[in-house]
N, C-alpha and C positions, 0 to 999 in steps of 0.2 A: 585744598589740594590743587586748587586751579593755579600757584604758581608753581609746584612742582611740573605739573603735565606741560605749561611755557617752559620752565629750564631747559625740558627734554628736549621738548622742540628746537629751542634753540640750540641745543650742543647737537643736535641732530644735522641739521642747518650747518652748523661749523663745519662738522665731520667731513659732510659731503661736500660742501666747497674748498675746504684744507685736499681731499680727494683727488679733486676734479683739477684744481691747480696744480699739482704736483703731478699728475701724471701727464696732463699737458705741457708743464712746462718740462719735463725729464724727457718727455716725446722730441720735442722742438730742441732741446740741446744735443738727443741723438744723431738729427738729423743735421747739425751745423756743426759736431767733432769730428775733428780729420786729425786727430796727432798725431806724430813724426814717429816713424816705425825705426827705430836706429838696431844699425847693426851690430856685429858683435866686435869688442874693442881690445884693446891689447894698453895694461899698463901696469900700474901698482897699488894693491889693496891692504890696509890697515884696519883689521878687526878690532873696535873697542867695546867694551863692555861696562864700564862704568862713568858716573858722570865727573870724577876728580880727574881722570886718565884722558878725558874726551878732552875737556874746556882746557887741558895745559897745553895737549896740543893744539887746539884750536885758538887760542888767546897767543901760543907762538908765532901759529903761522900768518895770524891774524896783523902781528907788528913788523912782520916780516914783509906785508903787500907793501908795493912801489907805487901801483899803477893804479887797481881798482879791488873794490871790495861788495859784491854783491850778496846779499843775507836773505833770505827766505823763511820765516819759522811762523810754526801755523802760534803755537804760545809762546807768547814773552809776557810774564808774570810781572807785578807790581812789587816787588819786595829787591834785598838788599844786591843779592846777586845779577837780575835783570839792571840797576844802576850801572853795577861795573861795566855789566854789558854794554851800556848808552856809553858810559863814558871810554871803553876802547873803540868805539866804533867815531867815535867824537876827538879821540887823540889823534887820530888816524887821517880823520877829517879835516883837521886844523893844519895838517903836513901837506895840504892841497891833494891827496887822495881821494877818488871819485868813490864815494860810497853810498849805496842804492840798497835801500828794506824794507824787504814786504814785509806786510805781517796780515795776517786772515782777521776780517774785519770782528767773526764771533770770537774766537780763539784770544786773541789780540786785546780784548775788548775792555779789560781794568786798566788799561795799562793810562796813566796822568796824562790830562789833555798838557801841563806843563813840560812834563819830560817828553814832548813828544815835541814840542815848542821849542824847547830849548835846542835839541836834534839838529830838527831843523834851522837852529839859528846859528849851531858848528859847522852847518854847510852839506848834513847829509840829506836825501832825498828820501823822505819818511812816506810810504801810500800803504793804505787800506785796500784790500782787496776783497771781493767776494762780497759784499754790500749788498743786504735785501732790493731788492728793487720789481718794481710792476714789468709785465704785467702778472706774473707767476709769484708773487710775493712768497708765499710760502715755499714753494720749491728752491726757493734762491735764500731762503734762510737756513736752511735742510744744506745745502750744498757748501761746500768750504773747502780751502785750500789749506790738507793736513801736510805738504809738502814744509821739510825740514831739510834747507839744499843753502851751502854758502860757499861759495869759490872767491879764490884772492888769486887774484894779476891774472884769471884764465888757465893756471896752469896747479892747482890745488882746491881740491874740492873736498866737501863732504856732505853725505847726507845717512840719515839713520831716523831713528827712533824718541833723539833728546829733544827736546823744547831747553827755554830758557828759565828758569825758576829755582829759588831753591832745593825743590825735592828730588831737582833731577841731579845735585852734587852733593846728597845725603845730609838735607840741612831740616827736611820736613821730620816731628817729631812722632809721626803713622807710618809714613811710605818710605821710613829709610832700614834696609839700603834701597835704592831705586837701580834693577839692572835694565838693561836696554842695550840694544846691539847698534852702532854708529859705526860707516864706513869713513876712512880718510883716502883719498881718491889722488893717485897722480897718473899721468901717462895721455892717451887716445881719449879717452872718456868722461873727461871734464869739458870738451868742447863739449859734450851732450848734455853736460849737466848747465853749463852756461848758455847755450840755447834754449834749456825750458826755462831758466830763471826770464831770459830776457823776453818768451812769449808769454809767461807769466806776468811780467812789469807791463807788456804792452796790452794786457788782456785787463789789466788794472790801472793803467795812465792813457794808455793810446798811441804813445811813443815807442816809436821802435829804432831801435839798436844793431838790429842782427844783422847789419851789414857793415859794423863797425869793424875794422879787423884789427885795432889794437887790441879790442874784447876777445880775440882769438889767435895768439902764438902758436907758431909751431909749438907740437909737445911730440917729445920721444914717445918710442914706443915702448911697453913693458913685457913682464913676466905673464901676469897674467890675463888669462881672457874674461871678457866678461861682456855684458850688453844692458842698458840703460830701459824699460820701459815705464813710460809718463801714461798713467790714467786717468781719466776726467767723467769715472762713475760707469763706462761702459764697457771698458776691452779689461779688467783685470779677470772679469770671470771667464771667460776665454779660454783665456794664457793659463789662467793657474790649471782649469777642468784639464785642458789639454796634458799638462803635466801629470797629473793625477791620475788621469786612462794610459799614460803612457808609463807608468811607476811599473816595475816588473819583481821587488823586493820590499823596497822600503819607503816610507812617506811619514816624515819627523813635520811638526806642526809645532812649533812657537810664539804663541800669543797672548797678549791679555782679553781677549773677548774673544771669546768661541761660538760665533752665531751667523754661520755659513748662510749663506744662500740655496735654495734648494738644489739647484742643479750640481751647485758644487758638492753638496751631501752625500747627494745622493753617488756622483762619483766615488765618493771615500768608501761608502759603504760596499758598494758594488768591488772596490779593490782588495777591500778584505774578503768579500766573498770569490775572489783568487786567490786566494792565498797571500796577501801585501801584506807586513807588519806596517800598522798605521800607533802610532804614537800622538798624542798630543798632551803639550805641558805648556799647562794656564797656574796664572796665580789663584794664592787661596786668599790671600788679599785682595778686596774690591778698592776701587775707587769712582766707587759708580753703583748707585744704588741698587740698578737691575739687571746688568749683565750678566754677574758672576749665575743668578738666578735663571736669567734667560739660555745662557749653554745648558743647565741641567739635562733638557730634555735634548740636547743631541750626542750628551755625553755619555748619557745611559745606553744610547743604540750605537755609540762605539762600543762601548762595556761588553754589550749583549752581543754583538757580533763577534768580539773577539780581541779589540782593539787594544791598547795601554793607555792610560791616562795617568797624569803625574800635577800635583798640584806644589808649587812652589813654595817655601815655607821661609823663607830668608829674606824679607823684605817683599817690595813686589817686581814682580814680574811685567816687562813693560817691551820687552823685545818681541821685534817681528820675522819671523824664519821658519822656512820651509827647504828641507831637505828630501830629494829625490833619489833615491838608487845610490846616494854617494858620488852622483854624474853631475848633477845640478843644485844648489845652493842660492835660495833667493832671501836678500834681506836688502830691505827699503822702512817703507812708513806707511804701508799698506796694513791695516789687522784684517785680521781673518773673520770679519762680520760683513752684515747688509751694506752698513753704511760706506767702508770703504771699497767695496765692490761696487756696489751701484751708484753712487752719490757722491765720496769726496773728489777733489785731484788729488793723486796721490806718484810717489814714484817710487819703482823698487830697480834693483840690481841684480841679473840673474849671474851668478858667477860659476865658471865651467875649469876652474884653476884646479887639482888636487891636491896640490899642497894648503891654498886656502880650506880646499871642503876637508881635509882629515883638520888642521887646526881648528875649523869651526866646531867638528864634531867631539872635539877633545872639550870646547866651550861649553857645548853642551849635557854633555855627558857630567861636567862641574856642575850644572844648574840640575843635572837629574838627581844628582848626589844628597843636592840642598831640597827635594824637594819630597814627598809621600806621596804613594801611589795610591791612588782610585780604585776602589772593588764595588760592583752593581750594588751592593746591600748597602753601600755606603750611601746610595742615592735613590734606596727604594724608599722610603718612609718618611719623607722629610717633614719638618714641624708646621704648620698649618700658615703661618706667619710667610714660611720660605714657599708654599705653596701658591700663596696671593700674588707672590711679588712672580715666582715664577709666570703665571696666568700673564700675567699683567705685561713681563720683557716680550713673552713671545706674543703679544698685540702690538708690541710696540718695536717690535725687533728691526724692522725698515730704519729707525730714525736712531737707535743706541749708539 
């Protein structure tokens, strides 16, 4: 038994160094984030919801750029759909178009050392971002950049929920249909959304742009209002609590991983205990071995307070959205877990328009249609298998 009692040791030994790095290093980036507080903007917002409706306008707008082409996505998947994608972004390139793509070095990470060669041999600027590296090694592997943000000539933006892959234009033959909610962005607030692309390239190259002013045209002003917030693992839970204590009716929750941070919970729970109808609709589809498990135990003390819960039954469910009072409307590439609260960058849109938040809610109310609703008994008993795995998300709920 003397190598079992070594194993211990040593995963013991891991434990506490994976610990100790990670909260020193999470310490030491609190202390060196200053993001750009942007204010509230004025232009025009396109709610999409599926991935065939998203990429036709986005592959439009996309041959439509003159000037520049900047792309951001935390995945771009190895299969037939991510091609097309190289090869427009490669047509575009070859027309002397300046085009510049991130991609998060984990997220990113099947993607052909040739296709990524080739890219760059059409002339676009291919960089990896987010890279383990010392001296917090494990903290910086934990951390990623889930931002999905591309603007064309400065003055057309979009960001949401999609990655690049087949699954996300209903080609995978588990996750289809795949819903998700994607903004198409013009007016005031794409110069926001082009400013964190470009402290993003410089926080991954070291090159900096943002004083470039072709990168930045005039852009008219819009219809509606809105405001841009960029997070980097520290101000989302903030923003969101604030919202939350400030809900005087209603607070609608749209996500695929339901594994709040405490403080924010504990908001939720405390607004049902005023009287706030709290909703929340996750899928029943997993794509992740322990998430769907790891919500159990916060879904049952919405249940038990009083809450609704709505499980999506038409494919999965992969959109991010948060409904306040009917006043506010936030959808980005934030979920509603540890990790993007504490850990990713991520960016969301809060939008303050009513004719967007009654469309949104007419969006929604389509996805409550498609989905079965939640009742405590549903989630007293569960089979012993969903119990382990449970145990096991909420140990590991910081990193899901």
């Amino acid at each position: 038994m003397k190598w079992l009692a070594g194993f211990t040791i040593v995963i013991i030994i891991l434990y506490i160094a994976a610990s100790v790095d990670f909260f020193l290093g999470r310490l030491l980036h609190k202390k060196k984030s200053s993001p750009p507080d942007y204010p509230i903007r004025n232009g025009e917002l396109q709610l999409i919801t599926t991935g065939p409706d998203l990429f036709s306008n986005y592959f439009d707008d996309l041959y439509k750029a003159k000037e520049s082409i900047h792309v951001l996505f935390y995945i771009v998947k190895n299969d037939h759909f991510s091609e097309l994608f190289f090869e427009a972004l490669m047509d575009q390139a070859h027309k002397g178009i300046k085009v510049r793509l991130l991609l998060d070095w984990f997220g990113s990470r099947k993607i052909k050392k040739k296709v990524i060669k080739k890219a760059r041999g059409a002339g676009i600027e291919v960089v990896y971002g987010h890279r383990p590296r010392l001296p917090f090694l494990f903290f910086s592997l934990q951390q990623r950049n889930h931002r999905k943000v591309t603007i064309m000539d400065g003055k057309v933006g979009y960001v949401g929920g999609f990655n690049v892959g087949k699954e996300y234009i209903n080609l995978d033959p588990v996750l289809t249909p795949w819903r998700d909610y994607h903004l198409r962005v013009e007016g005031e607030g794409v110069a926001d959304l082009q400013k964190e692309f470009l402290l993003d390239w410089k926080r991954a190259t070291g090159k900096d742009h943002l004083e470039d002013p072709d990168l930045f045209p005039p852009l008219e002003t819009g219809r509606m209002s809105h405001r841009f917030l960029p997070t980097q693992g520290i101000e989302a839970e903030k923003e969101i609590l604030r919202l939350i204590n400030e809900a005087e009716k209603s607070i609608f929750i749209g996500t695929p991983y339901f594994i709040p941070p405490d403080a924010v919970f504990s908001g939720l729970v405390r607004a049902i205990e005023r009287g706030v109808t709290v909703t929340v609709l996750v899928p029943n589809m997993s794509d992740h071995p322990l998430v769907k498990e790891a919500s159990l135990h916060y879904l049952r003390i919405i249940l038990a307070g009083g809450g609704s819960v709505y499980q999506y039954e038409t494919g999965f469910f992969h959109a991010k959205v948060l409904l306040i009072d009917q006043k506010v409307c936030d959808i980005g590439t934030a979920n509603f877990d540890c990790r993007s609260f504490h850990i990713n960058f991520e960016i969301n849109c809060f939008v303050y328009d009513p004719e967007f938040i009654c469309e949104t809610e007419k969006v929604l109310q389509a996805d409550i249609s498609r989905s079965s609703r939640l009742f405590l008994e549903d989630l007293a008993d569960p089979p012993f298998a969903v119990r382990i795995k449970e145990w096991a998300g909420m140990v590991f709920k910081k990193f899901l």
